[in-house]
Backbone as numpy.savetxt, mean C-alpha at the origin, in Angstrom:
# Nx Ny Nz CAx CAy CAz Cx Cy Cz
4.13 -11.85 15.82 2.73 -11.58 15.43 2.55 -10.12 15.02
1.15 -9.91 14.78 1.27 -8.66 13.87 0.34 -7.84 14.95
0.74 -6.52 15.04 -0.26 -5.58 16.28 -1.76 -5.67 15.94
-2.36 -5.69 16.90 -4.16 -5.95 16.58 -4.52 -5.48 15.41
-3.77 -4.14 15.31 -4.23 -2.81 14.02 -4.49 -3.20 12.97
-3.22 -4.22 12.52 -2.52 -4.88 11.29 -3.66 -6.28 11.28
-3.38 -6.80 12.46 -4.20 -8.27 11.96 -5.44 -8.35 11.88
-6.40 -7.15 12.82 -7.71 -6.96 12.46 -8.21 -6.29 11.52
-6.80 -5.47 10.71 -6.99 -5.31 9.24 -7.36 -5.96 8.54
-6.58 -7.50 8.56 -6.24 -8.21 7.19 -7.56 -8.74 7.60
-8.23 -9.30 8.41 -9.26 -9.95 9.10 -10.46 -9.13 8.09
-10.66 -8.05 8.28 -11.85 -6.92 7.81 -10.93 -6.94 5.93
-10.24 -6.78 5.47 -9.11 -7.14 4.17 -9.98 -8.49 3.32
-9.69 -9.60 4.20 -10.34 -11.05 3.85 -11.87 -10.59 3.48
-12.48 -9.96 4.49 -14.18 -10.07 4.42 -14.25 -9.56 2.84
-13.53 -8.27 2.35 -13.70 -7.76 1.00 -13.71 -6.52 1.02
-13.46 -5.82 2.32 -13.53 -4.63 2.48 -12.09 -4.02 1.76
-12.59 -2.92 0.81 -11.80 -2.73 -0.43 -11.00 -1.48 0.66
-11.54 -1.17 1.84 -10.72 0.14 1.90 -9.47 -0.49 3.02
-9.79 -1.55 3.76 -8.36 -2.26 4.59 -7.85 -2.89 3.55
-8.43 -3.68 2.50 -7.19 -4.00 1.31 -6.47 -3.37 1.03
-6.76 -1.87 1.34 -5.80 -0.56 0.69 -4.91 -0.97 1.88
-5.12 -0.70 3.03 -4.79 0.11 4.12 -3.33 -1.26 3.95
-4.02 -2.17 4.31 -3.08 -3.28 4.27 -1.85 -3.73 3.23
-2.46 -3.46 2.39 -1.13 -3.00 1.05 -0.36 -2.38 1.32
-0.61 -0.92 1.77 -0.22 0.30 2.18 1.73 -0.53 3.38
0.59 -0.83 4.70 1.53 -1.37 5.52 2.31 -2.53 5.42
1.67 -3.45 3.76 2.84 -4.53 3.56 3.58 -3.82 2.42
3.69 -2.83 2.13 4.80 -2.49 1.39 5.73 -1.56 2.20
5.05 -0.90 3.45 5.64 -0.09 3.98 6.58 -1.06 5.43
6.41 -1.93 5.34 6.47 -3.13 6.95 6.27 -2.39 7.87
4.76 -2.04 8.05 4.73 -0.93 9.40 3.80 -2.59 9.96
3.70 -3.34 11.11 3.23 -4.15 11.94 3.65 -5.71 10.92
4.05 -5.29 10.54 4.20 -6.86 9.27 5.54 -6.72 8.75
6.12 -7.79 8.29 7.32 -7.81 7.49 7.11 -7.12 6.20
7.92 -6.24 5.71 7.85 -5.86 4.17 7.51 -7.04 3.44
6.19 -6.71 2.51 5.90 -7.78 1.86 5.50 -7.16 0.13
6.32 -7.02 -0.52 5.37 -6.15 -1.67 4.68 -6.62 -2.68
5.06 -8.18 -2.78 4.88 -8.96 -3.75 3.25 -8.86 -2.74
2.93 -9.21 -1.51 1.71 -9.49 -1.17 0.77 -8.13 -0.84
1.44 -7.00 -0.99 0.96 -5.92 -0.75 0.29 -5.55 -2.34
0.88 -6.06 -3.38 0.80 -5.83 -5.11 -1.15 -6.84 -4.63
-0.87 -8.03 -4.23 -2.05 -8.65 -4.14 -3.42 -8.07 -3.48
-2.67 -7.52 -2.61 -3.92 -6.59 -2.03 -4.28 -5.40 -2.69
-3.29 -4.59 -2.96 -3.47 -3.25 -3.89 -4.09 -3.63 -5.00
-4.26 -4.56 -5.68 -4.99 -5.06 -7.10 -6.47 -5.08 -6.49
-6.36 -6.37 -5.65 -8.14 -6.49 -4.51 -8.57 -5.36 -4.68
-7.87 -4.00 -4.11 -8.79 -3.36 -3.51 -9.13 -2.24 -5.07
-8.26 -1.89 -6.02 -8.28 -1.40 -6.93 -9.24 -2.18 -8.10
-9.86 -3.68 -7.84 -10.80 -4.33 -8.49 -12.23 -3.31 -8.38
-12.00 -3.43 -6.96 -13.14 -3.06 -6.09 -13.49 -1.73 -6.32
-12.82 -1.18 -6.75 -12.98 0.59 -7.71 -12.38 1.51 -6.29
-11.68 1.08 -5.44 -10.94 1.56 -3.66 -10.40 2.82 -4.94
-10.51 4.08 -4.87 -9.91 5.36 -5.33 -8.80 5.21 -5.47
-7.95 5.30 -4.01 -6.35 5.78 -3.44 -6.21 4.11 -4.30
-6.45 3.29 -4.10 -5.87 2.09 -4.59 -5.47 1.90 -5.76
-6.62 2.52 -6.88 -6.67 2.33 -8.65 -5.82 3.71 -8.60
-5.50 4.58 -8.33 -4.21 5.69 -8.24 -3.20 5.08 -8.29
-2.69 4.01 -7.57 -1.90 3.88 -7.03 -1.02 2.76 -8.02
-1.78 2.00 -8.38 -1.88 0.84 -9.48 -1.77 1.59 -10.54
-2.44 2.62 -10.94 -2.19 3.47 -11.93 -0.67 3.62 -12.29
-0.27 4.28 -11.00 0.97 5.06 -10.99 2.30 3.78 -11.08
1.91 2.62 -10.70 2.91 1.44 -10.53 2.83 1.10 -11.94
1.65 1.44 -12.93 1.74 1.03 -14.34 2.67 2.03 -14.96
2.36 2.93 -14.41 3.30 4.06 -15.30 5.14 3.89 -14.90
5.04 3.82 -13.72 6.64 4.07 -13.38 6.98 2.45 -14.07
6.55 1.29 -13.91 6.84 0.62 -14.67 7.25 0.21 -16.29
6.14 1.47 -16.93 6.76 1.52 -18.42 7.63 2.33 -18.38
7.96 3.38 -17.56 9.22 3.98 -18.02 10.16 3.31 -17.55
10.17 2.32 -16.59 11.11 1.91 -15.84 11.95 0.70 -17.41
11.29 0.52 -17.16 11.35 -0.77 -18.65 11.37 -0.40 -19.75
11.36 0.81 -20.07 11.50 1.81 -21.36 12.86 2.35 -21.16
13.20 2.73 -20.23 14.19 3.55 -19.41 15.44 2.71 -19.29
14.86 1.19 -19.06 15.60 -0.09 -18.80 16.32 0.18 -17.44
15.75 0.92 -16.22 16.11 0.92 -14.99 14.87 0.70 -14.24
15.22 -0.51 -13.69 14.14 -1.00 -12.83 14.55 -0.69 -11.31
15.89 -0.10 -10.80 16.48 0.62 -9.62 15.70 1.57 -9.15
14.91 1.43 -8.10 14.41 2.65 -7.38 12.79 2.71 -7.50
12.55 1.15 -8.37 11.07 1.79 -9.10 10.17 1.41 -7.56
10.64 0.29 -6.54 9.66 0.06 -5.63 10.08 1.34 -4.28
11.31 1.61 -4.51 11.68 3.30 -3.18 10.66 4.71 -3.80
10.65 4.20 -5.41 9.55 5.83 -5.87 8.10 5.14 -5.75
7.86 4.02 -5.60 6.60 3.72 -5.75 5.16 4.27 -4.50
5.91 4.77 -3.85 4.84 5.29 -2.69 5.28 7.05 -2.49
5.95 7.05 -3.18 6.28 8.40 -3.21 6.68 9.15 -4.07
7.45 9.97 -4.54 8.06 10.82 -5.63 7.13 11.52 -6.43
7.27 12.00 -7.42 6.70 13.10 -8.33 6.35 14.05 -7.64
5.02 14.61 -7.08 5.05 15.67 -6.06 3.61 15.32 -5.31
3.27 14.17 -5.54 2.11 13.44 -4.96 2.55 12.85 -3.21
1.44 13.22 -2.05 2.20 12.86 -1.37 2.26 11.31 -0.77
3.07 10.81 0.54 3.26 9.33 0.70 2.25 8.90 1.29
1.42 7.83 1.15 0.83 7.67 2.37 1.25 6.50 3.50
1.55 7.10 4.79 2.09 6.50 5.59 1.07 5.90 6.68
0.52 4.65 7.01 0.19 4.33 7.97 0.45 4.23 9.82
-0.29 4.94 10.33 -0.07 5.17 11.47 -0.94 4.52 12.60
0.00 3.82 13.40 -0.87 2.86 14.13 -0.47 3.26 15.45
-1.83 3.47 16.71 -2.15 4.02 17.37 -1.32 2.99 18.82
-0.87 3.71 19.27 -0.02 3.66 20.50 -0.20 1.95 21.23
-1.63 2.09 21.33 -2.33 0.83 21.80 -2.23 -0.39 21.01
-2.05 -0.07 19.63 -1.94 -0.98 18.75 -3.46 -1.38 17.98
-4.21 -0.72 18.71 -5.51 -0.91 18.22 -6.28 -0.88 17.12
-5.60 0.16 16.30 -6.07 0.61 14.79 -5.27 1.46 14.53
-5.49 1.85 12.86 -4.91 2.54 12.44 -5.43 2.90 10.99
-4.78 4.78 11.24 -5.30 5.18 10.07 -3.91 5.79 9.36
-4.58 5.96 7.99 -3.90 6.53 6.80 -3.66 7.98 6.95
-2.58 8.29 7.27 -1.83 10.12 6.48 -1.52 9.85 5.43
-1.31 10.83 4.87 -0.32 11.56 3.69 0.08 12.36 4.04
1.91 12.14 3.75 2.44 13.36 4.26 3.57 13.68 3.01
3.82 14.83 2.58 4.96 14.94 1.73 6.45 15.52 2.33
């Protein structure tokens, strides 16, 4: 099962709340309380980037871009290890609280 943090995410995620769609993307691409999921983390990161979520439409931004070069470049190697990180922008890493209770977003480079 997934720590309260994570599942009362996706819970508040479902309702439409564009900023745990982030959060939750965030931790299914990162498998912080969940299995790495990126294909379902892409689903949420879109949700919440519909929803005009800032860090989200950045982020989607940046997965459009490394994608045309990636496919321009014709190396698709590395594009989901740079996708939360690289250039000089920093990562954001979810951090979930001892208790398991919640959790918030750093960025750390």
């Amino acid at each position: 099962g997934m720590p309260y943090g994570v599942s009362l995410m996706r819970e508040v995620a479902e309702e439409g709340n564009a900023d745990a769609q982030y959060l939750l993307a965030i931790c299914l691409y990162q498998g912080v309380g969940v299995m790495t999921d990126e294909k379902e983390g892409t689903k949420w990161l879109k949700r919440a980037a519909k929803q005009g979520q800032r860090d989200a439409k950045k982020l989607v931004f940046k997965q459009r871009k490394q994608l045309a070069k990636a496919i321009l470049g014709g190396v698709i190697d590395g594009f989901f290890a740079g996708l939360l990180g690289g250039d000089d922008s920093p990562m954001p890493v979810v951090v979930v609280s001892s208790d398991g209770r919640y959790a918030t977003l750093e960025y750390r480079y």
